[in-house]
N, C-alpha and C positions, 0 to 999 in steps of 0.2 A: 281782383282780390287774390291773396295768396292761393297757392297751388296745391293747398290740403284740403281733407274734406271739412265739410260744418257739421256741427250738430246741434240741438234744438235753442233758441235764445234761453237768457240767463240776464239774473242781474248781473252788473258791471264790479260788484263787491268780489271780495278774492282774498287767502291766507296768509297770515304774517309769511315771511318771509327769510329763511334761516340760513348760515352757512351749514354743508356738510361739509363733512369730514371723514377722511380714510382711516379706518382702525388700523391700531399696529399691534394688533396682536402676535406675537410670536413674528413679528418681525418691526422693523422700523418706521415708522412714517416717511424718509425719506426714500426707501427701497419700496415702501408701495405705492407711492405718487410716479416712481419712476415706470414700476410697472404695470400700472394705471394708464401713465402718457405713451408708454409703446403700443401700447394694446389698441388704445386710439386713432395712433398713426397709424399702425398696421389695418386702420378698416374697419376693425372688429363692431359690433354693436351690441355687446353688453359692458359693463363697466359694473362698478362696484360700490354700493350707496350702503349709508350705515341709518337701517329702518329700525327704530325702538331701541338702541343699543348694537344690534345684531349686524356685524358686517353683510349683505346679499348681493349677489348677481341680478342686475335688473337688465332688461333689455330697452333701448332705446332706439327712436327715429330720429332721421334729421326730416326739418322742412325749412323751407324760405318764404319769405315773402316779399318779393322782390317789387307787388303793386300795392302793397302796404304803403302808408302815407311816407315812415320811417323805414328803408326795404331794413330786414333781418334776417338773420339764421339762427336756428337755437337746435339741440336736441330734447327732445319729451323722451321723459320715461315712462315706460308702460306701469297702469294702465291707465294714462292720462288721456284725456280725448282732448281736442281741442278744438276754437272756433272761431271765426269772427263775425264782425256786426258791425255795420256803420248806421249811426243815430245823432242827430242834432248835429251834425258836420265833424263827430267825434268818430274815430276809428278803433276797436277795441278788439285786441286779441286774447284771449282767454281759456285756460285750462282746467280742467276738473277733471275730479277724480272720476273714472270711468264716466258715465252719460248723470251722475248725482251730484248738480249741483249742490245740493243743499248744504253735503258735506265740508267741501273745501273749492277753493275758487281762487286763481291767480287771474289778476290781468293788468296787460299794459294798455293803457288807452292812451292815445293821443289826440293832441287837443287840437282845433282847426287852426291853419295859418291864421296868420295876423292876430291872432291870440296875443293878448300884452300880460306883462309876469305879475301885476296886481290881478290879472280877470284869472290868468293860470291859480295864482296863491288861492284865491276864493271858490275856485272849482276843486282844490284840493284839501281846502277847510270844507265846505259841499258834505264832498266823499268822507271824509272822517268824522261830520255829524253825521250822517244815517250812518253810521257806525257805532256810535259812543266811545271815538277813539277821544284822545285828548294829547296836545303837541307832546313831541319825544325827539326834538332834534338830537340827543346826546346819543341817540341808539342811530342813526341814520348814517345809509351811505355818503363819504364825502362829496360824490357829487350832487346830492338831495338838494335843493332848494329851502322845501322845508318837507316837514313829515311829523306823522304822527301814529301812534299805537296804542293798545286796549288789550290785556287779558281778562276775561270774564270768569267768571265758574264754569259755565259750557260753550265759550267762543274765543279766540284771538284774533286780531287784526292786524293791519296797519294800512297805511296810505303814503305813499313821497312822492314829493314832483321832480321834476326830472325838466332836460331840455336838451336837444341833440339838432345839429341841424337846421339850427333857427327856429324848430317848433318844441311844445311843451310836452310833458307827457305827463301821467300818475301809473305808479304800478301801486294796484291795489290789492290784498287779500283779505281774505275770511275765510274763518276757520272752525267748524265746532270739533268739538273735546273730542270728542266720538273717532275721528280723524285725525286727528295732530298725529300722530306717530306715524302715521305710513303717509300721509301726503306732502306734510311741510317738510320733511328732505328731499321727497321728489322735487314739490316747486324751488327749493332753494339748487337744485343740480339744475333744472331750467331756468333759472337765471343766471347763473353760473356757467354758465355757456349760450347766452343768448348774447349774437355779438352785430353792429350795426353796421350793414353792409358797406359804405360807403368810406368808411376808415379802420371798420376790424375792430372797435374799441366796443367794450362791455358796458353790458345796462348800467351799472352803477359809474361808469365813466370810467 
């Protein structure tokens, strides 16, 4: 299993999934992606995430998981914990806000070899009913398969399936209200830099 610690099981459920974005306040968008990306090059391990509106400094880790069914690297921004689990032949890596899941929950699960993409579609329709998500191909990554999303009064979701490598995946979230603002950019900067060992190429393809 990958080379980070665990912490305690969790559902496989997890939070929509958002781009951030660098504020330009008082200066440009393209002068602060620039000095965004040196800062990364040079090592550095905080970067700069935009939580509730509010430009912040967050600190981040890398890890790999190199005996991950799919090997990856991502960085987590603090204070995300993270964990894995293998269940029913499924491999599922997973982040949360600190050690509470309840709050918000990303994960990529990958689904077993020899998985066929009608048993993938149906394990990904599965995950979006215990949801009460309902299809949303128009919001989804292009390289989604299919996908689907929900905002509620006190939750957001979504679900897409994914396939890298000859296996399937779903990166899943959930999310209650209560949290949207300080985790869904976090998870959106962890996938945003989750890239697949094997070619360097991004979750979303």
């Amino acid at each position: 299993m990958p080379s980070f610690p665990l912490v305690g099981r969790t559902s496989l459920l997890s939070a929509a999934v958002l781009l951030s974005a660098c504020s330009d306040r008082g200066e440009s968008t393209s002068t602060a992606l620039a000095e965004r990306a040196a800062a990364l090059a040079a090592g550095n391990t905080t970067d700069t995430l935009v939580v509730e509106g509010v430009p912040q400094a967050i600190a981040f880790r890398e890890v790999r998981g190199s005996a991950f069914p799919i090997p990856f690297e991502a960085r987590i921004p603090e204070p995300m914990a993270v964990a894995t689990e293998v269940s029913d032949g499924r491999a599922a890596f997973r982040a949360t806000q600190g050690a509470e899941a309840s709050g918000g929950l990303w994960s990529v699960v990958v689904l077993p070899k020899g998985t066929t993409e009608a048993d993938a579609r149906a394990a990904a329709q599965t995950a979006a009913e215990a949801q009460g998500t309902a299809a949303d191909d128009e919001n989804a990554p292009a390289a989604a398969l299919s996908a689907f999303a929900t905002v509620q009064d006190d939750r957001s979701g979504s679900v897409w399936l994914g396939r890298h490598g000859g296996q399937f995946f779903l990166v899943v979230t959930d999310l209650s209200a209560a949290v949207a603002g300080g985790f869904a950019p976090r998870a959106a900067y962890l996938a945003e830099h989750w890239r697949w060992l094997d070619d360097g190429s991004a979750l979303a393809g």
